[in-house]
C-alpha positions as CSV (number, residue, x, y, z in Angstrom):
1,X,-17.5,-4.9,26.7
2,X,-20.5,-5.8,24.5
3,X,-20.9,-9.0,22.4
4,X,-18.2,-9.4,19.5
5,X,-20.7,-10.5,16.5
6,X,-19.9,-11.0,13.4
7,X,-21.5,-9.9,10.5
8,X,-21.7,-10.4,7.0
9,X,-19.6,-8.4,4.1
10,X,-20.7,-6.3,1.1
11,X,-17.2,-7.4,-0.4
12,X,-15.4,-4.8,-1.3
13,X,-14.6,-2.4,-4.7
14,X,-11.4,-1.5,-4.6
15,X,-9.2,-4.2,-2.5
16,X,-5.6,-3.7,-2.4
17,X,-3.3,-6.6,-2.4
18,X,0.3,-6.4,-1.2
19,X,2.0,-9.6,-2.2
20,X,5.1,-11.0,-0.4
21,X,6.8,-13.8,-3.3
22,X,9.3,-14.9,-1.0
23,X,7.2,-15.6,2.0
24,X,7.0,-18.9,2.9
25,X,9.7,-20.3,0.7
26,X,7.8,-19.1,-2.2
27,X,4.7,-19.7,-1.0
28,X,2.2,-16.8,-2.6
29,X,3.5,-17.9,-6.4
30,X,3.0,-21.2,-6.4
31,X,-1.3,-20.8,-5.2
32,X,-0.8,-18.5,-7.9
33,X,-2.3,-15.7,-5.1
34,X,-1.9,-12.2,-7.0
35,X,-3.7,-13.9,-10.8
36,X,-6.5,-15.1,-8.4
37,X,-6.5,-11.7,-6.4
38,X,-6.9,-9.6,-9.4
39,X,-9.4,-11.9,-10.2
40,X,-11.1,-11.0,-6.9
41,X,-10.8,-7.1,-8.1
42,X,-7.8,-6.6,-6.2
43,X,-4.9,-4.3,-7.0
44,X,-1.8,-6.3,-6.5
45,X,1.8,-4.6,-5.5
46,X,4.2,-7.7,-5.8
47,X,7.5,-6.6,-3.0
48,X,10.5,-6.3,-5.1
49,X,13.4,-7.2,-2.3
50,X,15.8,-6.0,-5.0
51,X,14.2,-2.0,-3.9
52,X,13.5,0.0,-0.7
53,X,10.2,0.1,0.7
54,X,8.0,0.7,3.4
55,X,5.1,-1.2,3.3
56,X,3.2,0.9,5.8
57,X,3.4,4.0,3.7
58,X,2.9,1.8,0.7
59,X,-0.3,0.7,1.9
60,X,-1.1,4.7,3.3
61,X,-0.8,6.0,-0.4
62,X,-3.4,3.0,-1.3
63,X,-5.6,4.6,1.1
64,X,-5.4,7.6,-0.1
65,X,-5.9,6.6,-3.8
66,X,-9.3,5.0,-2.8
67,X,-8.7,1.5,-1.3
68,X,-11.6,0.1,0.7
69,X,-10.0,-3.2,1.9
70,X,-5.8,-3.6,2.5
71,X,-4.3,-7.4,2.5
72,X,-1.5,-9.0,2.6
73,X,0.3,-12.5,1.4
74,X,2.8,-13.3,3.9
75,X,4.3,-13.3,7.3
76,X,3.2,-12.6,10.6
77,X,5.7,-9.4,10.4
78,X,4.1,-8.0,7.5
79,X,0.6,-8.6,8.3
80,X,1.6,-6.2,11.4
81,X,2.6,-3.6,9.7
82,X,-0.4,-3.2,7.1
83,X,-2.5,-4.2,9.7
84,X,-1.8,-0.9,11.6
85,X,-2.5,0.9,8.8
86,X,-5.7,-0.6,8.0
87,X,-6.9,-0.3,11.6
88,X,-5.9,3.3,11.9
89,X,-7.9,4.0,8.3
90,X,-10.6,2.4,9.8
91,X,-10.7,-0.1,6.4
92,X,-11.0,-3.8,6.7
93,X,-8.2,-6.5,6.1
94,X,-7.6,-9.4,4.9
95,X,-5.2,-11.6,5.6
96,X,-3.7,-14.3,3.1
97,X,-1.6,-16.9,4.7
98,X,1.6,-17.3,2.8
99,X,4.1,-17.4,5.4
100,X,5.8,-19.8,7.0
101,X,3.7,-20.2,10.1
102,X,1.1,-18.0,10.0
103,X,0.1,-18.0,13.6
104,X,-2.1,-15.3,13.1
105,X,-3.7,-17.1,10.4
106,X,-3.9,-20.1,12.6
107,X,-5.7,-18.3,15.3
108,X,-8.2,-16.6,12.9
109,X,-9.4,-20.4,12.1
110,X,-7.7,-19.8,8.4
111,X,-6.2,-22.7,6.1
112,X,-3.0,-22.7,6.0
113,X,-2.7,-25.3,3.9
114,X,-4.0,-23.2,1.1
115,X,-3.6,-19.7,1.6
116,X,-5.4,-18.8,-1.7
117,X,-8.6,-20.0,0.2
118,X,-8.8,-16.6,2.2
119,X,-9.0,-15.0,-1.1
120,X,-12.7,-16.0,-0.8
121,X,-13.5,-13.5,1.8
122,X,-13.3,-10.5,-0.4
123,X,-16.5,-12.0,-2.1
124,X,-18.0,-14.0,0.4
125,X,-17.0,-13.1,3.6
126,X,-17.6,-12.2,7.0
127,X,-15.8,-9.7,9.8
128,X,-14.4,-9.8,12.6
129,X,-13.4,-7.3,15.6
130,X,-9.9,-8.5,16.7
131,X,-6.9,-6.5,19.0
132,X,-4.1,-5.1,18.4
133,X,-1.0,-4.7,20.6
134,X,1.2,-2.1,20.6
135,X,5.0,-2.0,21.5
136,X,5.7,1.7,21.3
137,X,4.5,2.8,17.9
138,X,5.0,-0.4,16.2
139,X,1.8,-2.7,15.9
140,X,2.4,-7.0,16.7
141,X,-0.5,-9.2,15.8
142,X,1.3,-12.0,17.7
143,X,3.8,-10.8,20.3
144,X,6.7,-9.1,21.0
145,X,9.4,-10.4,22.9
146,X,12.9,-9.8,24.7
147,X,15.9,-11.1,26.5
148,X,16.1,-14.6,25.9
149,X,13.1,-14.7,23.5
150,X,14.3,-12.2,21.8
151,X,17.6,-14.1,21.2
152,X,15.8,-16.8,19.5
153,X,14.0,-14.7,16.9
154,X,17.7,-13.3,16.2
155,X,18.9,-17.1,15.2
156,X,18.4,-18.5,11.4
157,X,17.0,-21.8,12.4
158,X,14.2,-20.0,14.5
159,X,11.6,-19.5,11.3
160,X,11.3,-23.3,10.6
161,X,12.4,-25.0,13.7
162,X,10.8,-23.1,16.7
163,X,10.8,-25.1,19.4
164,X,13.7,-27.0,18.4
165,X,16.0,-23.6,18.4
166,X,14.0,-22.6,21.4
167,X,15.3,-26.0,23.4
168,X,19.0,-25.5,21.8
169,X,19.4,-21.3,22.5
170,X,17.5,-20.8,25.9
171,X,19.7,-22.7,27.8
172,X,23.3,-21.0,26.7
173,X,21.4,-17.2,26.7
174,X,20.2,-17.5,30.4
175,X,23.7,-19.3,31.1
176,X,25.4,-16.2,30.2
177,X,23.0,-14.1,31.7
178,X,23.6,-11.6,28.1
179,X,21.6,-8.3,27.2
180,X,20.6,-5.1,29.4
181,X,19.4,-6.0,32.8
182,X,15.0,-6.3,32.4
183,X,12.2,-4.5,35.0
184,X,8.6,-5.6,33.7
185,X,5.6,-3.2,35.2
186,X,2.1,-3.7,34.4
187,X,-0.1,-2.3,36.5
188,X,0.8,-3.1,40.4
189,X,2.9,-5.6,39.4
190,X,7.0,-5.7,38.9
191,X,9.3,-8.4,38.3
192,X,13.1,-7.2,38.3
193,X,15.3,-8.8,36.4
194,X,13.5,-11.2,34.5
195,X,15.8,-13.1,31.5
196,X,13.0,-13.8,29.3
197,X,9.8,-11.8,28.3
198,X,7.1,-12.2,26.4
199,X,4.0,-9.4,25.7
200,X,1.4,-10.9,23.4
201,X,-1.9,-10.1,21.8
202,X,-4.1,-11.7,23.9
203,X,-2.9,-14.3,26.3
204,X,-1.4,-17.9,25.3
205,X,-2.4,-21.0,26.3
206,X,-1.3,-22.3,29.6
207,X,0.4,-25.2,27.5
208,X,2.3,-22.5,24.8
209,X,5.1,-20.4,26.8
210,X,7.1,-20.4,23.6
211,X,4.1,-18.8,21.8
212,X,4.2,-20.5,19.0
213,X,0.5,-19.0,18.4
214,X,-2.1,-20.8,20.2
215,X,-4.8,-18.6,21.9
216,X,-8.1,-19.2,22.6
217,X,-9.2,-15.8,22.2
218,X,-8.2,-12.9,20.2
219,X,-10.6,-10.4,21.2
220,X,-10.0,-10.4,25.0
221,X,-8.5,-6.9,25.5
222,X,-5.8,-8.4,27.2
223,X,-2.2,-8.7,26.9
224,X,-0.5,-11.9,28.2
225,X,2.6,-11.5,30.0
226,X,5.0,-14.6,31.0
227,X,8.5,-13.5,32.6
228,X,11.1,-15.7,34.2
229,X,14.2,-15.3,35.9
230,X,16.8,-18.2,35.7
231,X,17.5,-19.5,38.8
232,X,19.6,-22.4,37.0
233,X,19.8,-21.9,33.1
234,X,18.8,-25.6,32.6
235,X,16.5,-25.3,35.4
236,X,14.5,-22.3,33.7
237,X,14.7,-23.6,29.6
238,X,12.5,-26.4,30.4
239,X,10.0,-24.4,32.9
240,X,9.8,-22.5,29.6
241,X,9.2,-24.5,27.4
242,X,7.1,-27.0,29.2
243,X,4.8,-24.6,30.6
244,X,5.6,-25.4,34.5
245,X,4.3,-22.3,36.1
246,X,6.6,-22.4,38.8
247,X,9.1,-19.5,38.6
248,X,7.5,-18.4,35.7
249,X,5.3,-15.1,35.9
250,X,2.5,-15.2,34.1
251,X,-0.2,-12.5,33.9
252,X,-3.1,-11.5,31.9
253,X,-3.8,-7.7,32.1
254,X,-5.6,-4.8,30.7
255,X,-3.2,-2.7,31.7
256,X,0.0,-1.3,29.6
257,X,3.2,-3.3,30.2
258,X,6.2,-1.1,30.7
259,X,9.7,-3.4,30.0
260,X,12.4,-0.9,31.5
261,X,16.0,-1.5,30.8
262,X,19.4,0.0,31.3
263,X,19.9,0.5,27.7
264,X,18.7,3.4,25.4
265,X,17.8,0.8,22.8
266,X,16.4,-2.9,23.3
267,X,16.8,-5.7,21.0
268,X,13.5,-7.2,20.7
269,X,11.7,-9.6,18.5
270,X,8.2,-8.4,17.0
271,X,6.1,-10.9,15.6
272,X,9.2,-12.9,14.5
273,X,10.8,-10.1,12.9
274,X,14.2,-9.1,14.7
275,X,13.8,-4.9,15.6
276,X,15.4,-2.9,18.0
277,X,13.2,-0.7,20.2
278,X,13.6,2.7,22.3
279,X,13.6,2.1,26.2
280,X,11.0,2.2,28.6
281,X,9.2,0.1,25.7
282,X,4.9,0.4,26.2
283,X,3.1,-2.2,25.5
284,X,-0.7,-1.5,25.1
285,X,-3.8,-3.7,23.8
286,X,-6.1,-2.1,22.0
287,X,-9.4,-3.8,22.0
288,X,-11.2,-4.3,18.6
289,X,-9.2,-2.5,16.7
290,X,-9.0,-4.5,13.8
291,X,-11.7,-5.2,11.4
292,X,-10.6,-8.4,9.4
293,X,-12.5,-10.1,6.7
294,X,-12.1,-13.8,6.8
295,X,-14.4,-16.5,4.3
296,X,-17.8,-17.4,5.5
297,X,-16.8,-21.1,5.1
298,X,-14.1,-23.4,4.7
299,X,-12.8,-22.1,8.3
300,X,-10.3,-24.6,9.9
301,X,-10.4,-24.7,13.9
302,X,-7.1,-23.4,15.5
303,X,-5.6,-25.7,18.1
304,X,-6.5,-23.3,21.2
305,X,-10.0,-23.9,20.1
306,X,-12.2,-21.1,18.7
307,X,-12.1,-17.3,19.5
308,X,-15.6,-17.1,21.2
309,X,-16.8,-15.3,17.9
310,X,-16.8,-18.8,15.7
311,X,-20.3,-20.4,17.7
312,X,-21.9,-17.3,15.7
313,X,-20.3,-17.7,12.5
314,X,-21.2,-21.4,12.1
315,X,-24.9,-20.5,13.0
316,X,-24.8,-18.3,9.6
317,X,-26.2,-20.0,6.8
């Protein structure tokens, strides 16, 4: 694969802007993100929750009308689903970080503290080639996940207290051994009957089995697999969530990742967004496919250090 450099941004004429208000407990009103957006240019659709709408055929019909850059202001979920639309137009993104954890923000080296900040790269900016993953047709920026992962994206308590609900829901999940039995294949590789899967963008950390977001790289091509099978339910929780690799699987592949299960339908948690998906479910990675805009400064470090891309961005002047 050749050298991911980044390069510098014309900034774009016609930037649309969909805006999420409740994200983030509120997050995108009070940095006051669409009144600086149009600012920016941008064309701003605010989500009224109150109506019915699809976000990915919202941002379509912005394509179609002439947008040159999509964005969004809020979750990981709804980055996703612009995102695929953006890659598949072949247009830029941007992504504004008024969720609640923004782990794709994180990883991107954006401030979370003040999402308005990313507003900057429509103006003064710079781009980057990151992947996508796949699960089926739906696009995840982050990961998807099922079984006993799944289970926690299902609970309430999961959005602000990750590894706390984590530590409190594992344990009684893989005690009752719930949810259509699991076969993982990716490539030459099965494991049967695994209680807990996770397929992400890129692999996590060693450290992060929860993936609660840290990678070191998001332009890889790789997915990152990690699989276990509770041997005791106890016994297993803290394997994942400490990041003991024994009895934990734990791959990083190029290949697609196939999660069979004797169910037509899976429950399964996409980028923290609770979804149900039609079985076999393939995962894919595709490499690059993303072209995101991020500011030229003002870049925060992500805790899995910096995709390899950042050495080049803080040569540019």
């Amino acid at each position: 694969m050749t050298e991911n450099v980044p390069r510098l941004t014309a900034g774009a004429r016609r930037p649309y802007l969909i805006v999420n208000p409740r994200s983030g407990g509120g997050k995108a009103g009070r940095f006051r993100i669409a009144e600086r957006a149009r600012a920016f240019g941008a064309e701003v659709l605010l989500v009224d929750h109150s109506l019915p709408l699809d976000l990915a055929t919202v941002a379509r019909r912005a394509v179609d009308d002439g947008a040159d850059l999509l964005g969004v202001a809020g979750g990981d979920g709804t980055q996703a689903l612009v995102a695929g639309v953006a890659a598949e137009s072949g247009l830029p993104f941007v992504v504004i970080p008024a969720g609640t954890r923004n782990h794709f923000a994180m990883d991107l080296g954006l401030d979370r503290e003040d999402p308005s900040a990313a507003l900057e790269a429509l103006a003064d900016g710079v781009e980057l080639r990151v992947d996508l993953g796949y699960a089926g047709e739906r696009v995840f920026v982050n990961n998807v996940s099922f079984g006993a992962y799944a289970a926690l994206v299902q609970d309430p308590a999961y959005r602000d207290d990750k590894l706390g609900t984590a530590a409190r829901i594992l344990p009684e999940f893989l005690a009752r051994h719930e949810g259509p039995e699991l076969v993982v294949r990716a490539g030459p590789l099965t494991v049967d009957g695994p209680d807990a899967v996770l397929v992400s963008n890129n692999p996590y950390q060693v450290d992060d089995p929860v993936g609660l977001g840290r990678r070191a790289h998001l332009d890889s091509g790789l997915l990152g697999v990690l699989a276990a099978r509770a041997e005791t339910p106890a016994e297993t929780a803290m394997k994942l969530l400490s990041g003991q690799p024994r009895g934990v699987t734990r791959l990083a592949t190029p290949d697609d990742v196939v999660v069979y299960a004797d169910a037509p339908v899976l429950p399964a948690g996409l980028d923290g967004e609770a979804v149900s998906l039609p079985t076999p479910v393939r995962c894919r990675i595709s490499p690059r496919a993303l072209r995101v805009w991020v500011p030229r400064h003002g870049r925060r470090d992500g805790p899995a250090g910096r995709p390899p891309v950042w050495a080049a961005l803080r040569r540019m002047p």
